[in-house]
C-alpha positions, 0 to 999 in steps of 0.5 A: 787154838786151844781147844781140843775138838769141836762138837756139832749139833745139827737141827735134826739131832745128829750131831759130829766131832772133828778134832781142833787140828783140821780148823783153820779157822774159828770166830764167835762174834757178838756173844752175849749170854742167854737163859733157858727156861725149862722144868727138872723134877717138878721144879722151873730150872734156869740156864746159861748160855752162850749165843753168837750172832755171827760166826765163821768156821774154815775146816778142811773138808776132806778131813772132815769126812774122815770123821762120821755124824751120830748117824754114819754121815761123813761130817764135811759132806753133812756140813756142806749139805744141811745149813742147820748148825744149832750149836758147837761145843768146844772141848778143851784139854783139862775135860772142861768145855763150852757150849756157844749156841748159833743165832738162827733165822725163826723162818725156817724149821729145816735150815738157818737163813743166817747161815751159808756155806762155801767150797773152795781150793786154798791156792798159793798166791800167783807168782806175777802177784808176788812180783808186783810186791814188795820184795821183803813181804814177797819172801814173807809171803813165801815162808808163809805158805811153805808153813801153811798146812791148809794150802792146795786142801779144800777148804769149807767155809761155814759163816753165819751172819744174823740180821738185825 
């Protein structure tokens, strides 16, 4: 990844930074480009911006908990809380960054429908599974996880899927 830290904002206006090297994972599909209409001093502004209609995030939540909301709310736990992610921004390491709106259901105020959330333990695999394998991609397997630095962490799964 070559962003730095990631930002959200939640639907109630509290919003969290964790640092790039706690994601194990992150997807934007289907980004398209929107505008936003809006007035600045008297006059009709228009904006660009990014939307993505699916989106998976993996984190390691409990590092993510070392890290605290705008309101004093440790971030995993607020993740795993709340389905309302508006919107992430990405910052990168020459101070630019990017703005990606999450698509959200118009059928609820409070929580996307489109989104959801999973806890679950990353396991290494089971050694009666890498017996049944090929020996080469047994030891490629392996080495893999040895490299893994998710593995044994709780890991948080955020995944938002619009419907057509």
């Amino acid at each position: 990844m070559n962003f730095t830290k990631v930002e959200f904002h939640f639907e109630n206006v509290e919003c969290g930074t964790i640092p790039s090297d706690i994601i194990e994972d992150m997807q934007f599909d289907d980004l398209h480009e929107d505008k936003h209409q809006g007035f600045e001093d008297g006059n009709i502004v228009f904006t660009n911006y990014l939307v993505a209609d699916n989106c998976l995030i993996k984190l390691d939540y409990e590092l993510a908990n070392q890290y605290f909301t705008n309101f004093d709310e440790p971030l995993g736990k607020r993740l795993c809380e709340h389905d309302d992610i508006v919107d992430v921004t990405l910052h990168f390491a020459d101070n630019t960054q990017e703005r990606i709106e999450i698509a959200w259901s118009d059928n609820s105020d409070d929580d996307n429908e489109w989104q959801s959330h999973q806890l679950e333990v990353k396991k290494p695999l089971d050694k009666s599974d890498l017996d049944q394998i090929e020996p080469g991609l047994a030891e490629e397997m392996k080495e893999i996880e040895q490299n893994d630095r998710f593995l044994n962490r709780k890991i948080l799964r955020i995944y938002i899927g619009k419907e057509d």
